[in-house]
C-alpha positions as CSV (number, residue, x, y, z in Angstrom):
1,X,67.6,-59.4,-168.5
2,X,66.5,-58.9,-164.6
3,X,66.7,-62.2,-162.7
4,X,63.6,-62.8,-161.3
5,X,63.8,-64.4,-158.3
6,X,65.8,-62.3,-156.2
7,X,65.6,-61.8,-151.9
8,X,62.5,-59.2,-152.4
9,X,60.2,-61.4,-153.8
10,X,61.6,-65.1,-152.7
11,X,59.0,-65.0,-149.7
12,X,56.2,-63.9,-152.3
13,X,56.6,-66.9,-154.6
14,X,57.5,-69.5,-151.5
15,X,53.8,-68.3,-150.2
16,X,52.4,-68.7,-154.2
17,X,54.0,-72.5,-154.2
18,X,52.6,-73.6,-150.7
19,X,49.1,-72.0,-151.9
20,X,49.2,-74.0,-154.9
21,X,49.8,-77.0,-153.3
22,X,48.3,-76.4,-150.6
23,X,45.1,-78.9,-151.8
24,X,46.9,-81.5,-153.1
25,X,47.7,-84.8,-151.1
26,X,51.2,-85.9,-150.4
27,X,50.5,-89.0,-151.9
28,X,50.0,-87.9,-155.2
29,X,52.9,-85.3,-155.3
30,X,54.9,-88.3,-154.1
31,X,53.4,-90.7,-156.9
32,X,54.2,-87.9,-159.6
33,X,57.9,-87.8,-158.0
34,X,58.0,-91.5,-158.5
35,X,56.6,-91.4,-162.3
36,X,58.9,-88.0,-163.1
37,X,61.8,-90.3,-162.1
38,X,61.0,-93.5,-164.0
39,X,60.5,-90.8,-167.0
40,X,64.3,-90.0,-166.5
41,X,65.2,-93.7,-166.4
42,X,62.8,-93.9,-169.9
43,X,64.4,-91.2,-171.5
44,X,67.5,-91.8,-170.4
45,X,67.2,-95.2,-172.0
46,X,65.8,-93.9,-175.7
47,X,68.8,-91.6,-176.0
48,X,67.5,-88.3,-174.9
49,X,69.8,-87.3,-172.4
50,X,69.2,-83.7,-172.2
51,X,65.5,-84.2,-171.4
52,X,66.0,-87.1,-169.1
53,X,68.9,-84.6,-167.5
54,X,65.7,-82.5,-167.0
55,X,63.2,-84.4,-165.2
56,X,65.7,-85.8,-163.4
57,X,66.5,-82.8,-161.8
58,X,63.1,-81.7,-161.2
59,X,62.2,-85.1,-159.3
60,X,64.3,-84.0,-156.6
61,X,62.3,-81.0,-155.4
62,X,59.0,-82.7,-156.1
63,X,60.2,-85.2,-153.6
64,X,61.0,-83.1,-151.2
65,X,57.6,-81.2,-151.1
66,X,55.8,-84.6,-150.8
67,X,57.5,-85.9,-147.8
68,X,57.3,-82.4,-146.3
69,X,53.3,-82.5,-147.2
70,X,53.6,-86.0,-145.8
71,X,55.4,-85.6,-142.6
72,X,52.9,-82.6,-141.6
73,X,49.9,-85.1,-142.6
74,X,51.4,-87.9,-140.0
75,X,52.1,-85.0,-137.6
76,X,48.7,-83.7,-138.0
77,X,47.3,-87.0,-137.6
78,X,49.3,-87.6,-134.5
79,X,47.8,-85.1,-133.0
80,X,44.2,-85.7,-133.6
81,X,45.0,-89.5,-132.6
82,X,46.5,-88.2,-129.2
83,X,43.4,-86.0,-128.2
84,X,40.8,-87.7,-129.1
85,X,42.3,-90.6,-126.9
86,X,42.8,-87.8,-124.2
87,X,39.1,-87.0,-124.7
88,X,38.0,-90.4,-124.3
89,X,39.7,-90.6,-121.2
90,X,37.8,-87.9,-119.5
C-alpha cells in the first residue's frame, strides 16, 4: 500500500487544509477543540478508551489551527487599529 502523504504532495494538502479553513472563525475551531476534548474526558469516563484515545489525539491539532487562526485575527486586527488611528491623525 503507497503511503499517501509523502514530501511531493505535503505542500498540496497543507494548501487544501488552509483553503478549507480558510472561512471559518478561530472561535469556533477553538470551541470545537474545546468540545472534542470534553468528548475524550466523556468517553474516557464510559469505558471506551480506544475512542476517547482518538479524539483525544485529534484535539491537539485542532487547537493548534485555532490559535494560529486566532493569533493572525488579533494580528490582523492590530493592524487595522494602528492605521486607522494613523489616519485619524493626519
Amino acid at each position: 500500500m503507497e503511503n499517501l502523504i509523502n514530501q511531493e504532495n505535503l505542500e498540496e494538502i497543507r494548501e487544501f487544509i488552509e483553503g478549507k479553513i480558510a472561512d471559518v472563525p478561530a472561535n469556533y475551531i477553538l470551541f470545537g477543540a474545546i468540545g472534542s476534548l470534553l468528548l475524550s474526558s466523556y468517553l474516557n469516563k464510559i469505558g471506551k478508551k480506544d475512542a476517547s484515545s482518538v479524539i483525544g489525539k485529534l484535539s491537539i491539532p485542532i487547537i493548534a489551527i485555532g490559535l494560529a487562526k486566532y493569533k493572525d485575527f488579533i494580528k490582523t486586527e492590530l493592524e487595522n487599529h494602528l492605521e486607522s488611528k494613523q489616519a485619524s491623525e493626519y
